[in-house]
N, C-alpha and C positions, 0 to 999 in steps of 0.2 A: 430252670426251664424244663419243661414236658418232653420226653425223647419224640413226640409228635408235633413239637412245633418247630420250623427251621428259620436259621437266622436268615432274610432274605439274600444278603450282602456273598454268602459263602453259597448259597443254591446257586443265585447268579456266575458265579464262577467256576460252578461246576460245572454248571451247563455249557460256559463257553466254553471252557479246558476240553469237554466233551465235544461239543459242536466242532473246534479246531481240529484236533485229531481223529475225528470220524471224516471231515474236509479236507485233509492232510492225506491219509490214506486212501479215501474213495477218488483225489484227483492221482494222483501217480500213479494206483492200480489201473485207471482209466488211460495216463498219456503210457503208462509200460505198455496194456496192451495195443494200443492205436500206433504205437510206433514203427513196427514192420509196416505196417499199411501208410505209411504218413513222413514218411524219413525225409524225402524232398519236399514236404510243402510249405509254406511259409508261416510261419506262427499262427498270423489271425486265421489264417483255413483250419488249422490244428486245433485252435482254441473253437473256434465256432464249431467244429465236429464232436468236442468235448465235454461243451456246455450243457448240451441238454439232459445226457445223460447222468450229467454233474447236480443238476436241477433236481431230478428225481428222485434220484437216492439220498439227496438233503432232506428234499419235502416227505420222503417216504418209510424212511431210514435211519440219518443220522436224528433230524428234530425230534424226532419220538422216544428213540433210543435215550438222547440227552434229556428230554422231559423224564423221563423214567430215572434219571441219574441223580 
């Protein structure tokens, strides 16, 4: 096999491995910071202030990141 062709099966899993721990780390950096701001609110207020931010650095950040992996 050509050091330019990749096994689909192993990309796929690199990507997710990557996708997970870029998702893994950009939601906790996001609930550590929002938590002085958020201590008393109820989850789904927490989550719904979380999410969008959550969004963007997926679509922005991590997928790209992990296509490049």
């Amino acid at each position: 096999m050509s050091p330019l062709v990749r096994r689909p099966i192993l990309a796929r899993i690199r990507f997710l491995a990557v996708a997970m721990l870029g998702a893994y780390l950009i939601l906790n950096l996001l609930l550590a910071l929002l938590s002085p701001l958020t201590a008393q609110w109820p989850t789904p207020a927490v989550t719904a202030l979380a999410v969008p931010p959550m969004v963007l650095a997926m679509v922005y950040l991590v997928i790209p990141l992990a296509r490049r992996a």
